[in-house]
Every structure is written in C-alpha cells, then in structure tokens.
N, C-alpha and C positions, 0 to 999 in steps of 0.2 A: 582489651585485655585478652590476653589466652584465655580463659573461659569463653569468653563471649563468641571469640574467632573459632572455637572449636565446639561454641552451642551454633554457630551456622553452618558448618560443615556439615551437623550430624542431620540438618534439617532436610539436606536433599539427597540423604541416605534412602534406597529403596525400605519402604516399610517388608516388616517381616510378615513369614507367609503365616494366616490367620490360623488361629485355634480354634479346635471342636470343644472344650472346655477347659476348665480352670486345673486339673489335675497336673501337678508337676509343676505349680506356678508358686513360685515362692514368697514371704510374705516381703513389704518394701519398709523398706529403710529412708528418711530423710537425711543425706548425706553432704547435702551445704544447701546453703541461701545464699545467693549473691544478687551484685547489682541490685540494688532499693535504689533506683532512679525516678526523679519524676516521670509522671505519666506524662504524653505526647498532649492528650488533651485537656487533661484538668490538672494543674501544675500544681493544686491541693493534694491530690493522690499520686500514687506510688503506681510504678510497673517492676515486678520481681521475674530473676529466674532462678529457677534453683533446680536440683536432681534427686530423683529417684533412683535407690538400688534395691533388688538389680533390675533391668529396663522390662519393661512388661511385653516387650514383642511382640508377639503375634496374637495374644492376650488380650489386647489393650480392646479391641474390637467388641469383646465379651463385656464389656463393660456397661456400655451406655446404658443399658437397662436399668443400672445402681441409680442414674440421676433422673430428676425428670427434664430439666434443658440438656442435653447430651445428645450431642452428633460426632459419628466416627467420620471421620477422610481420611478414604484407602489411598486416595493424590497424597497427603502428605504423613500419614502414617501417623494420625493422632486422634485424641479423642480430644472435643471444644465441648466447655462445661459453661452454660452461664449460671451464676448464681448468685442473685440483685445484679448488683449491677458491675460485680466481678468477674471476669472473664479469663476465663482457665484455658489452659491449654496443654495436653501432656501427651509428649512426645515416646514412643514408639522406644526407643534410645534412652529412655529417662528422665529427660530433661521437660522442665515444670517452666511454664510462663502465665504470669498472672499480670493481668492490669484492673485500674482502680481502684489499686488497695490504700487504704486509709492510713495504717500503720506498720509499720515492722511487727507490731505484736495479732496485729487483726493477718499477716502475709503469715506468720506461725501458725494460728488457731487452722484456718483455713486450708494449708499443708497438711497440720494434723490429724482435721475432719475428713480429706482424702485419703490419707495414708488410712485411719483408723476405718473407713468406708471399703474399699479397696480390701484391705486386708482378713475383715470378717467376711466378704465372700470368698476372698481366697481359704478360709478356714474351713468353711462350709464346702467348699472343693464344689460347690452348684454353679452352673453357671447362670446368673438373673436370665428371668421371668420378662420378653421384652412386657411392657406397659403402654398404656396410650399414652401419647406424646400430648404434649401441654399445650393450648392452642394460642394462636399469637393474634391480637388483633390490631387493627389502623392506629389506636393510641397509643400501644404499646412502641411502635415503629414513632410514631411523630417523636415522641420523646426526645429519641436520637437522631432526627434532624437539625437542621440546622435554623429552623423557625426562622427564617429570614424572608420567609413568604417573597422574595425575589420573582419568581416565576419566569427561571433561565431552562427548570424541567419542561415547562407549559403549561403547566398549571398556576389557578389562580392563588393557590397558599400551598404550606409545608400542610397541613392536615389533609386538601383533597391530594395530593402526591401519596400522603400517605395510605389514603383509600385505595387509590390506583394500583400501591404497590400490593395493597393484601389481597386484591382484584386480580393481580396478573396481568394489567391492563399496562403497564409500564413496567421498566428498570431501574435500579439504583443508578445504573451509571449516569441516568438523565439530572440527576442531582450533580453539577460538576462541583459546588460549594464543598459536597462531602469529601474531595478528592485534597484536601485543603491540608495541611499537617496536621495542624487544630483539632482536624475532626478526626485524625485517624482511627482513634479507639471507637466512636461513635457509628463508621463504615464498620469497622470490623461486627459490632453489637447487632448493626442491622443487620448484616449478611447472614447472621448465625439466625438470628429468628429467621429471617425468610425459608431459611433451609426446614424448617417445621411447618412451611405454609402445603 
C-alpha cells in the first residue's frame, strides 16, 4: 500500500538533531491505525502500524526515561519500548509499529497509554529523570529462543546459550534457527533485551 511504501521510506530518513528538552514539544495526536496484520511469528497476534502527529523529532531521545524497557537508536531514529510481550517501536517521523498485539482493541488501549504517557511529560515541559534500567536475565532471553536444544550455537541446549548470551560469552547470531521468518519478532525481543545487558 502507499502507507506502507512510504512508512519505509520514512525509516531511512536521517534522524533529527536531538533535544535539550521537552519545551516547544507539542502534544500527539493518534492520526490513523493501519495494517492489523498477523504477526510474522505467532499468527494468533497482530503486528500494527500506525502514526503520531506531529512526529517527535529530536524529542523522541528524551523519552526513554518515561518507560522502564526503553532504548533510543540514534542508527535509526527511534525509541524501542518492550512492554510484556509487545514491542513498540516509534519512529522519529511519527510513525508507530507494534507487534504481538492481541487485538485491534488491546493495539488502541496501548497507543492510548503512549500517547496519554508521552503527552503528560510533554505538559510538564520536564524532561524525565533517566532511571535504572530494568535487569534482564538468562530466562527472560530463553523464552524467546527457539528451545529446540539443536545445538547448531554449540551449546548443549537453548537455556545454556541463554546463559552464554547474558554472559557475553557468545552472539545471537550463533543461534541461525533465530534467523528463521518464524522467529522474526522473537530475534527482534532478544536484541532489545540484550541491549539492557
């Protein structure tokens, strides 16, 4: 669709240049939902994108401090929010991508509770307090393996890989199972915790 072709364009747009705080940030608007597609890896749940007006720009960076899973990338100019087992994504541009959502109505609540989060700091004109980041451990990571104890990483199961990974002692990429379409949203889950290790 023209949305979609032009929610990929916006993606490898230079992010914009960061903000010293929130003043002069206006509040956001939910301005569509599209695509409720199945999810790549659990064909039970949904993958949404939708947009934010107007795009938070250089803003977006001030943010993370609002959630406790919350990492910005200056590579692609977004803030990645996990929250259970939903995984947010909000582009720089405006644009909203979420997978593992349950429903069309859990993909609204969930917009909502960013937009209405989002928006009381921007009233407050503060920009958040960073916080301590929320700690990840080996079981948290096996979860979204592919428990198939194969042992193509070289380890003897998915749980010591997963020790390995919280260890430092290996890479996701020695997992090649994870590289699977299957698993796409599951690589993505891990990457995002690793980045908290």
């Amino acid at each position: 669709t023209d949305f979609g072709k032009n929610f990929m364009e916006t993606k490898s747009e230079k992010p914009a240049e960061a903000k010293k705080d929130l003043a002069g940030t206006r509040p956001l608007e939910i301005v569509e939902v599209r695509q409720l597609l199945p999810c790549i890896a659990d064909s039970t749940k949904f993958r949404t994108i939708a947009r934010f007006e107007p795009p938070l720009g250089g803003a977006l960076n001030l943010l993370e401090p609002l959630f406790p899973r919350a990492r910005y990338s200056e590579k692609i100019g977004a803030l990645i929010i996990q929250k259970g087992n939903i995984l947010i994504t909000i582009y720089a541009t405006g644009n909203v991508t979420m997978t593992m959502i349950k429903s069309e109505a859990e993909a609204s609540e969930t917009l909502d509770d960013l937009k209405k989060t989002i928006n009381e700091a921007i009233v407050r004109g503060v920009t958040p307090v960073p916080r301590e980041k929320v700690k990840v451990d080996h079981a948290e990571i096996y979860e979204y393996l592919p428990k198939t104890n194969c042992q193509i990483c070289g380890e003897q199961s998915c749980y010591a890989f997963a020790i390995k990974l919280v260890g430092r002692e290996t890479s996701i990429d020695k997992c090649t199972p994870l590289l699977e379409a299957k698993y796409g949203t599951n690589l993505e889950h891990i990457r995002t915790l690793l980045e908290y290790l």
